[in-house]
C-alpha positions as CSV (number, residue, x, y, z in Angstrom):
1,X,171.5,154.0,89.2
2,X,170.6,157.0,91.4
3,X,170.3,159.8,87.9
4,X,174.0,162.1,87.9
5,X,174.2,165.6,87.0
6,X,177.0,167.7,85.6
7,X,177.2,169.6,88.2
8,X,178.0,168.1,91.3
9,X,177.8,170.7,93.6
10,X,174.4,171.7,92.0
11,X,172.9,168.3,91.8
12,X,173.9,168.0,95.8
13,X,171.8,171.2,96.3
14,X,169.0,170.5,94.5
15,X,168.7,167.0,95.9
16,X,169.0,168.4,99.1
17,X,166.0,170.9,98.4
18,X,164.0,168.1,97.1
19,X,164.0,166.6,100.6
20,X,163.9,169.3,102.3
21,X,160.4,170.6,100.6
22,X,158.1,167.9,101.8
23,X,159.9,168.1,105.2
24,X,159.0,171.6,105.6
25,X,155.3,171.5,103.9
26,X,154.7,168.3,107.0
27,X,156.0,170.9,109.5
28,X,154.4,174.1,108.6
29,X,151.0,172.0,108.0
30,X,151.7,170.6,112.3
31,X,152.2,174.2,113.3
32,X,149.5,175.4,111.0
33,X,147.3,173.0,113.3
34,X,148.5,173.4,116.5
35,X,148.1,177.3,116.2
36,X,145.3,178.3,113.6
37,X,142.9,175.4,113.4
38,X,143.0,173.4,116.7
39,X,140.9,174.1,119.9
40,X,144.0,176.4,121.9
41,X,142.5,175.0,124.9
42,X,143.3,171.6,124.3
43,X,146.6,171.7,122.4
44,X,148.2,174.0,125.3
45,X,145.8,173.7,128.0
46,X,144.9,176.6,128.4
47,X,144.1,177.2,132.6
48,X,144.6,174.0,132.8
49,X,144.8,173.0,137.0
50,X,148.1,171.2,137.4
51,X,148.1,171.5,141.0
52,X,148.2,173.7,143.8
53,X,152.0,174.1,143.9
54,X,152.1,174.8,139.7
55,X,151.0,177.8,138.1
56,X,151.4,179.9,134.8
57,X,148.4,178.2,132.6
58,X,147.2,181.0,131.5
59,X,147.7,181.8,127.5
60,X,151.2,183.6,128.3
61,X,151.7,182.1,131.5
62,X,155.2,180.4,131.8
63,X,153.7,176.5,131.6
64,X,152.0,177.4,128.5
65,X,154.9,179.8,127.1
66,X,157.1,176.2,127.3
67,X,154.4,174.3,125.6
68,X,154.5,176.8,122.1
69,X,158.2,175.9,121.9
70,X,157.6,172.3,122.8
71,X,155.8,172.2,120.1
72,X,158.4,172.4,117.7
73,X,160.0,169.5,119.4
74,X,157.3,167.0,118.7
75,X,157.3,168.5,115.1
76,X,160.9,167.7,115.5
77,X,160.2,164.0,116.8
78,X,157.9,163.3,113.2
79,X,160.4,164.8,111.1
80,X,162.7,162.5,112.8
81,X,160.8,159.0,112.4
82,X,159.2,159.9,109.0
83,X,162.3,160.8,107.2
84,X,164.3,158.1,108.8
85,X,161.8,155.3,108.0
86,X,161.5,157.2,104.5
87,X,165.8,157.2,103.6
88,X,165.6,153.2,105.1
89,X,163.0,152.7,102.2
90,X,164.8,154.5,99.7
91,X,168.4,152.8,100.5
92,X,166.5,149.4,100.6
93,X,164.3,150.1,97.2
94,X,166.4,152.2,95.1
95,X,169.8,151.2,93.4
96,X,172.4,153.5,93.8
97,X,170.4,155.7,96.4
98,X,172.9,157.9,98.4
99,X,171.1,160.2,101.3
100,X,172.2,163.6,100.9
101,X,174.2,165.2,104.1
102,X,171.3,166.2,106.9
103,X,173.0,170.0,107.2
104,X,172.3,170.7,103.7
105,X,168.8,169.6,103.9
106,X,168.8,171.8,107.2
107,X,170.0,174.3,105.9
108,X,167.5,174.6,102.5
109,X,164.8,174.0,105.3
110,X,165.9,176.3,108.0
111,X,165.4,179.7,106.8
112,X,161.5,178.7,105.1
113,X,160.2,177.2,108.6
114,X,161.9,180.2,110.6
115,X,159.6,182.4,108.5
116,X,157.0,180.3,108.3
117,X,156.3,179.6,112.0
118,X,156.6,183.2,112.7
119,X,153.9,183.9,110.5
120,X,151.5,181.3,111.7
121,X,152.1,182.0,115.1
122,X,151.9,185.5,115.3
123,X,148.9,185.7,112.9
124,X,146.5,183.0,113.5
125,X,143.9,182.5,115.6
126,X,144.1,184.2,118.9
127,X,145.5,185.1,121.0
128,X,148.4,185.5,118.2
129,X,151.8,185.4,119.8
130,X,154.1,188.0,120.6
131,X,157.4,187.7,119.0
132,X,158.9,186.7,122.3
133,X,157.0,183.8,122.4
134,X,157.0,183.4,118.7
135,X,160.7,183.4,117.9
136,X,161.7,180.9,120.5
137,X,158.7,178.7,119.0
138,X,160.5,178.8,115.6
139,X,164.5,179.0,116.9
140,X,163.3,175.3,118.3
141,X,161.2,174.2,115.8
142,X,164.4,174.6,113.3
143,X,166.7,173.2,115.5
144,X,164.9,170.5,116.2
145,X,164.6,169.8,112.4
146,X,168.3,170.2,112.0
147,X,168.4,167.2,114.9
148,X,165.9,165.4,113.6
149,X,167.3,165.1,110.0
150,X,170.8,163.7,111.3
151,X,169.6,159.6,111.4
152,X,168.5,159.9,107.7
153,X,171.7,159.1,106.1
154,X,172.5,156.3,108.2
155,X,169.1,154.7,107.8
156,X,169.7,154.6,103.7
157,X,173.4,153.8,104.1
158,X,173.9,151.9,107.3
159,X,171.2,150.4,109.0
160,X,172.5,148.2,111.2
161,X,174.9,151.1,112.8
162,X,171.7,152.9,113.2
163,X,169.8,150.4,115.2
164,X,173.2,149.9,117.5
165,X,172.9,153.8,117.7
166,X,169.5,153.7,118.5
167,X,170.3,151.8,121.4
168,X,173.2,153.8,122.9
169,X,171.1,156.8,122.2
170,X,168.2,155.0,124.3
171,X,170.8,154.7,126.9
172,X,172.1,158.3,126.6
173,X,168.4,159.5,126.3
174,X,167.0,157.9,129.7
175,X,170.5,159.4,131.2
176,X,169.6,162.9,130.0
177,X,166.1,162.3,131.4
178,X,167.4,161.3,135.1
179,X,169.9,164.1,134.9
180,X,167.4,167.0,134.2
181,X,164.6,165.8,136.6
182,X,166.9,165.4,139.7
183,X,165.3,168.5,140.7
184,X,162.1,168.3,140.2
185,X,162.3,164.4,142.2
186,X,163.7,166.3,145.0
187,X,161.1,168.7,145.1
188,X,158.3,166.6,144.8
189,X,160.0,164.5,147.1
190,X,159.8,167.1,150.0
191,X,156.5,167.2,149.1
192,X,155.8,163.9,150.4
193,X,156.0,161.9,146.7
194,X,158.3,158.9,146.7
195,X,157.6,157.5,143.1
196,X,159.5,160.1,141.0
197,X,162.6,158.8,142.9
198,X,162.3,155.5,141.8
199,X,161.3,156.1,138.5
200,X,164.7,158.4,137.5
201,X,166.7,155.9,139.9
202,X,165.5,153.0,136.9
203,X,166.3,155.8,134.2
204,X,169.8,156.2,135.3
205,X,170.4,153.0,136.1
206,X,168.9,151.2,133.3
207,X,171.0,153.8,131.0
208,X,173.9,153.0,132.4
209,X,173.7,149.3,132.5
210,X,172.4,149.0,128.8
211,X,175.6,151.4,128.0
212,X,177.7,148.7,129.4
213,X,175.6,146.3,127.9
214,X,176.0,148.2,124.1
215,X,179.7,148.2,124.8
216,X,180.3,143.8,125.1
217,X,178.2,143.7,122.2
218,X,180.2,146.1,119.9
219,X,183.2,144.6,121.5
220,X,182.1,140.7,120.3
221,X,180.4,142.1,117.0
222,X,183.9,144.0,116.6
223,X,181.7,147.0,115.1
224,X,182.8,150.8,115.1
225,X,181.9,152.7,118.1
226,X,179.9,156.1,117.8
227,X,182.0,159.3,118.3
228,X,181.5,161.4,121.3
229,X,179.5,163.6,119.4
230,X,177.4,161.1,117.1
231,X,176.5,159.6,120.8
232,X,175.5,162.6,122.7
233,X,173.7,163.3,119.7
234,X,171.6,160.3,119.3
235,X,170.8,160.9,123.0
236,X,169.6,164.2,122.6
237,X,166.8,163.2,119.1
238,X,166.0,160.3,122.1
239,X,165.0,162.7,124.5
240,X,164.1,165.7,123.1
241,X,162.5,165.2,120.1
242,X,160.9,160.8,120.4
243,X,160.1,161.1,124.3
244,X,157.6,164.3,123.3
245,X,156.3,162.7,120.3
246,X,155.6,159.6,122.3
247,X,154.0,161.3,124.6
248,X,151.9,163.7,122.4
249,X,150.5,160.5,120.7
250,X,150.5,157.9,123.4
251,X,150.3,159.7,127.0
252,X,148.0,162.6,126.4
253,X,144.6,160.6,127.0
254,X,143.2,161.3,123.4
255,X,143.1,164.7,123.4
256,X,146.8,164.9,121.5
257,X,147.9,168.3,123.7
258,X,151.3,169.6,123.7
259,X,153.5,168.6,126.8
260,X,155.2,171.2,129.0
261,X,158.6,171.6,129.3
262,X,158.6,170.7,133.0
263,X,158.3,167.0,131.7
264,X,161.7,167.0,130.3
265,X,163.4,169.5,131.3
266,X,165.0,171.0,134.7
267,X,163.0,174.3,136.0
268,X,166.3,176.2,136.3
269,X,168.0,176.6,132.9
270,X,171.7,176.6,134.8
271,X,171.0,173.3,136.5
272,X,169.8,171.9,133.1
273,X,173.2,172.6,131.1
274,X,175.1,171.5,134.0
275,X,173.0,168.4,133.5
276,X,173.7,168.7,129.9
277,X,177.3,169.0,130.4
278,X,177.3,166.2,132.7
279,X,175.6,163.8,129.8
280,X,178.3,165.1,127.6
281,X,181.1,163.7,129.9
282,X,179.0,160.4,130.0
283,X,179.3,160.3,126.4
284,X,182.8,161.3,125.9
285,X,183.8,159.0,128.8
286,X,182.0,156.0,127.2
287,X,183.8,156.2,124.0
288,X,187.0,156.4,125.7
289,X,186.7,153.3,127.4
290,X,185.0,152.0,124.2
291,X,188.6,152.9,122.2
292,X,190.3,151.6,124.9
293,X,188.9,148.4,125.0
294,X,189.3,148.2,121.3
295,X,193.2,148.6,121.6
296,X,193.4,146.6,124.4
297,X,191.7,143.5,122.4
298,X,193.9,144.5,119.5
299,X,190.9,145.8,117.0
C-alpha cells in the first residue's frame, strides 16, 4: 500500500511537493535552454523573413515577443505528456497509488518557476529580456503548468475516462483552432490563398462531427460525460499546450525553434476571447445535450 502518514493534511503537501520538484527542475532546465545555452537565432528566429506582409522579427519585435511566451506553452505541452504517461505508470505499477490533486502540485510549483524564469530570462545570454517581455514569459509558463498537470490524476485513477477525454478534447481542440484563425483565413484569403480555408473548414467540421461521434459512443458505453468545464479544459491542454509541442518537435524542420503565436492564436486579442467564449458555449452546449440524452434514455 501507497505509505500513510499521521498527518493527512501534511502527508497531501508533501506528496504534492514531491511531484512538483522534478516538474519544475524539467521546466527550468527547457527555459534554461531556450534562453542561456541555445543559438537565440534559431530558437526564436531572430530576423527571420516570414513574408512581405509580416514583420516584427527582430529580438523585441512583436513576432518574436509572442515566441518567449510561447515558449512556456511547449514547456507546458512536456509537462503535460511526461507527467501524464508518468501517474498512468504509477496507477498501473504501484498498489494503492492515489495521484495527488493537480492544484496542489501547481501551486508548490508555481511560485519557484515564476522566479525561476524571471531569472533566466532576464539574466542570460543576451539580449536579456526586459521584464515586460519576461513576466508574460513566466505568467504563461505557470499557467500552462497549472493546465498541463490537470490529466495526471485521471491517468493514475481512470484511464479509460481519460482517453474518452482525450478525444472530446481533440474535438474541442481542432474547434478552438478554427475559431481563432478565422481571421487570419480571411486575410490570407484576400490575399489570394485558398488553402487556409479549407484547412480550418476540416478543423471545424471534423471537431464537430467527432463531438457527435464521442457523444453515441458515451451514450452506448453508458459512461459519465465530462463537465462543461472538464471539456473546455481538455480542449484548451489540446490546443494550447500538445499542438505547440507537436509542432516544436515534428514541424520545425530540425532546427526545434519556438512557434509564434500567430500559429494558434487570433492577431486581435478581443476577437480571440470572443472565440474563446464561443468554444466555451460549444462545450457547455455539448454537455447539455449529452445530459439530455442521458435522461431521455433513462441513465
Amino acid at each position: 500500500m501507497w505509505p500513510q502518514v499521521r498527518n493527512p493534511r501534511r502527508g497531501k503537501w508533501l506528496e504534492a511537493l514531491l511531484h512538483a520538484l522534478p516538474l519544475a527542475v524539467l521546466v527550468f532546465a527547457l527555459s534554461y535552454y531556450w534562453f542561456a545555452v541555445a543559438d537565440r537565432h534559431l530558437v526564436f528566429l531572430y530576423y527571420h523573413d516570414m513574408g512581405l506582409f509580416i514583420s516584427g522579427t527582430s529580438p523585441f519585435g512583436r513576432v518574436t515577443a509572442s515566441r518567449y511566451w510561447m515558449s512556456g506553452l511547449v514547456a507546458g505541452g512536456f509537462v503535460m505528456v511526461l507527467y501524464t504517461c508518468a501517474n498512468w505508470l504509477l496507477g498501473r505499477l504501484v498498489r494503492g497509488y492515489r495521484a495527488p490533486m493537480w492544484w496542489r502540485v501547481w501551486a508548490v510549483a508555481a511560485p519557484v518557476l515564476f522566479v525561476a524564469v524571471l531569472l533566466v530570462t532576464m539574466t542570460a545570454n543576451e539580449p536579456t529580456l526586459p521584464l515586460a517581455h519576461a513576466v508574460p514569459t513566466a505568467l504563461v509558463t505557470v499557467a500552462a503548468v497549472g493546465l498541463a498537470l490537470m490529466p495526471g490524476k485521471m491517468a493514475a485513477e481512470r484511464p479509460r475516462q481519460l482517453l474518452l477525454l482525450s478525444l472530446d478534447g481533440s474535438a474541442m481542440a481542432a474547434i478552438m483552432f478554427a475559431l481563432s484563425m478565422l481571421e487570419r483565413a480571411r486575410w490570407m484569403l484576400g490575399r489570394g490563398l485558398v488553402w487556409p480555408t479549407w484547412v480550418i473548414g476540416a478543423a471545424l467540421g471534423g471537431g464537430v462531427i467527432l463531438l457527435v461521434i464521442m457523444t453515441i459512443l458515451r451514450a452506448w458505453w453508458r459512461t459519465a460525460n465530462p463537465t462543461a468545464w472538464e471539456l473546455l479544459a481538455a480542449g484548451l491542454s489540446g490546443a494550447y499546450l500538445l499542438m505547440p509541442l507537436l509542432h516544436h518537435l515534428g514541424f520545425t524542420d530540425g532546427y526545434y525553434y519556438i512557434s509564434d503565436a500567430l500559429n494558434f492564436f487570433s492577431k486581435h486579442w478581443p476577437l480571440q476571447i470572443a472565440a474563446w467564449l464561443l468554444a466555451a458555449g460549444v462545450a457547455v452546449g455539448v454537455t447539455q445535450w449529452r445530459r439530455d440524452w442521458t435522461v431521455r434514455r433513462g441513465g
